[in-house]
N, C-alpha and C positions, 0 to 999 in steps of 0.2 A: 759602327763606322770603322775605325781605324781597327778596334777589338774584332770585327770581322774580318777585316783583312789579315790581322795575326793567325786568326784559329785558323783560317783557307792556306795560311802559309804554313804550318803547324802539320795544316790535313795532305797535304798537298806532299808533304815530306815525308807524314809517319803514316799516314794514312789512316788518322783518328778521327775524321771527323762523325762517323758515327754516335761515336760515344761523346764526344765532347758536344758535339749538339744535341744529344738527348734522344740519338733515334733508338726506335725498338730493339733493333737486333744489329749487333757492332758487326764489320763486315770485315774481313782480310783481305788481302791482298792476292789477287791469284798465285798459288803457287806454280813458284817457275825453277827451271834446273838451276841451280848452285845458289838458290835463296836459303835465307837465313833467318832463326827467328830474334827477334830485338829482345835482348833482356835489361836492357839498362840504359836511361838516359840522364847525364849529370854534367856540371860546369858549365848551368845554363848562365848565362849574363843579354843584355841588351841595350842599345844603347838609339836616340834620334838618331837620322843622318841626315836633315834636311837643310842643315846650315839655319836655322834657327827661319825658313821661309817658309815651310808650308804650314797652312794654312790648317791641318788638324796635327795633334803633338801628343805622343803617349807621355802621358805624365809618371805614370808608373807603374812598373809589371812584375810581382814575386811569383815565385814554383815554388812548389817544395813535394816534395822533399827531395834533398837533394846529394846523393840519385836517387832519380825516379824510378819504380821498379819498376816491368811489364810483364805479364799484367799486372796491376795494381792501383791503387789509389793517388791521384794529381789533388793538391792542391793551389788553385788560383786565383790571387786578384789582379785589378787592374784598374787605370781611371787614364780617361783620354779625354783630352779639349778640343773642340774644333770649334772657327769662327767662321764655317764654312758648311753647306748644304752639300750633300754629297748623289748625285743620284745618277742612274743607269745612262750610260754605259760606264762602269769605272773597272778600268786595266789595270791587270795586277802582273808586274814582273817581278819574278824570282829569279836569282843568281843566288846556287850552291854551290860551295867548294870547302873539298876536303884539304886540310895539311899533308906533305908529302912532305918530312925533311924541312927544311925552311921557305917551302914552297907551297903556295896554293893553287890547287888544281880544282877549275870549274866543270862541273860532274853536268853530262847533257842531259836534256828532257826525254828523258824513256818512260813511255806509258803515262802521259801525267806525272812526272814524279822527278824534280831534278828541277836545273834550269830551266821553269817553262814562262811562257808569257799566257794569261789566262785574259781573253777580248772584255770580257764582263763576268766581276765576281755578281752580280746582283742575281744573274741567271743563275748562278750555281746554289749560292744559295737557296734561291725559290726551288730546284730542283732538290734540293736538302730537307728544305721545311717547306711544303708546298701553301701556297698564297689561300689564306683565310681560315688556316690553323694558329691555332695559339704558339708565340714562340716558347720554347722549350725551357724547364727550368733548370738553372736559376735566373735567366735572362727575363725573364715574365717576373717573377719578382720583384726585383728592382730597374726594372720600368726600359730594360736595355732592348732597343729594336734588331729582330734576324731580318727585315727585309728591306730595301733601296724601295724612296728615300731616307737617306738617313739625314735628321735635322741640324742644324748645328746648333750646339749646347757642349756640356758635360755629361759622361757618363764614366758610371761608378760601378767596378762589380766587388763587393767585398769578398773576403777571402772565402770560395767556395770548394767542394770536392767534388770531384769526375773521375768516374771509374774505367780505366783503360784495358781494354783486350789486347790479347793476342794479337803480334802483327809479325807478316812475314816482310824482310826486308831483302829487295833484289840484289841480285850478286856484286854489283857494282857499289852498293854503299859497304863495303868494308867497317871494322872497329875503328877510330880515331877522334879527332877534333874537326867539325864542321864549322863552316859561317854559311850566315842565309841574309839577304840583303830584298827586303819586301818593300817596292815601290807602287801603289798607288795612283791613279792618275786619272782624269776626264775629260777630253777633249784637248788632249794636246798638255793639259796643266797638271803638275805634280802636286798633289793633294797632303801626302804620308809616303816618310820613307824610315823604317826601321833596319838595324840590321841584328841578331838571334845570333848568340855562338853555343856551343854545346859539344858535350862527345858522344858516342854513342859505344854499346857497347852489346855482341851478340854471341848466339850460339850456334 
C-alpha cells in the first residue's frame, strides 16, 4: 500500500526500482549529455504529512546504512497501517526540490523523474511485476502485496537487504540536500502523504 507508493517515489527519483523490486536485470537510466553517476545517498529522515487524517499512516521507515553507497547494499524496514482499502486508480504526486542557499527549488518532471504526477501507481506496478507472478522477495515472505488491491490491515517488512546498481543521474539533479513530498490519492480523497529528505552525492 503506502510501502508501494514509497518505493515508486524512491524509483521514480533514483531510478531503482528494478533492483528494489527484485527484477532480473537492474536497468539505468539512459545516458544523456552532462549526466552523472550517483555515488552516495545519506541524511535520509521521514516524516507523515497528513495532519494526522489519512486514512493509511507509515508507522516506521529505517535505511541504513547511512550513507548509502551506489552501488551497494540497502538495508530496509518498514511497517504501515491502513484502515482503508486501497484500489486502482490511486494518483501519486511527487514534489522534489533541491536546497539552494536558504531556498528551495522545485526540480520539473523530465522523463519520469522530478516533480511528476503519476494517473495510476497500480498500472506501474503491474507493469513492474506483471499480474499472476509471484511478488518478489522479500515481499512474498512476509505476506506484503506488489499488486492493487491493496487491503486495509497492517503490513510489516522487517529489516531486509537490496542490492543497488549503478545509476546514471541527469544533469539537473546536482550534489546537495533534496525533499520529496509523496502524496497518494483515489478519487479525489487523499489516502498517504509522506515526505523523504536526503542528500545526494556524485560523480
Amino acid at each position: 500500500m503506502l510501502a508501494a507508493g514509497l518505493v515508486l517515489a524512491l524509483c521514480a527519483l533514483l531510478q531503482l526500482c528494478p533492483a528494489a523490486l527484485g527484477a532480473l536485470r537492474p536497468q539505468l537510466l539512459v545516458e544523456r549529455s552532462g549526466s552523472r553517476r550517483l555515488s552516495k545517498v545519506g541524511g535520509f529522515s521521514w516524516e507523515n504529512c497528513g495532519e494526522g487524517k489519512d486514512p493509511v499512516v507509515l508507522q516506521s521507515l529505517s535505511v541504513a546504512p547511512d550513507p548509502i553507497s551506489i552501488p551497494g547494499n540497502l538495508r530496509i524496514s518498514a511497517a504501515v497501517n491502513g484502515n482503508k482499502a486501497m484500489a486502482s486508480p490511486l494518483k501519486t504526486v511527487l514534489v522534489v526540490e533541491k536546497a539552494l542557499g536558504d531556498l528551495w527549488i522545485q526540480l520539473p518532471c523530465i522523463d519520469q523523474l522530478g516533480s511528476c504526477t503519476y494517473d495510476d501507481i497500480c498500472t506501474i506496478l503491474d507493469t513492474l511485476i506483471p499480474p499472476g507472478t509471484p511478488c518478489p522477495e522479500p515481499l512474498l515472505t512476509y505476506g506484503i502485496p506488489c499488486h492493487c488491491p491493496f487491503k486495509a490491515g497492517s503490513y510489516s517488512l522487517p529489516a531486509s537487504d537490496f542490492a543497488l546498481p549503478d545509476v546514471e543521474l541527469p544533469s539537473f539533479m546536482t550534489n546537495g540536500n533534496y525533499r520529496v513530498r509523496a502524496v497518494v490519492s483515489s478519487k479525489g480523497e487523499e489516502l498517504a502523504c509522506v515526505k523523504l529528505g536526503f542528500s545526494l552525492q556524485s560523480q
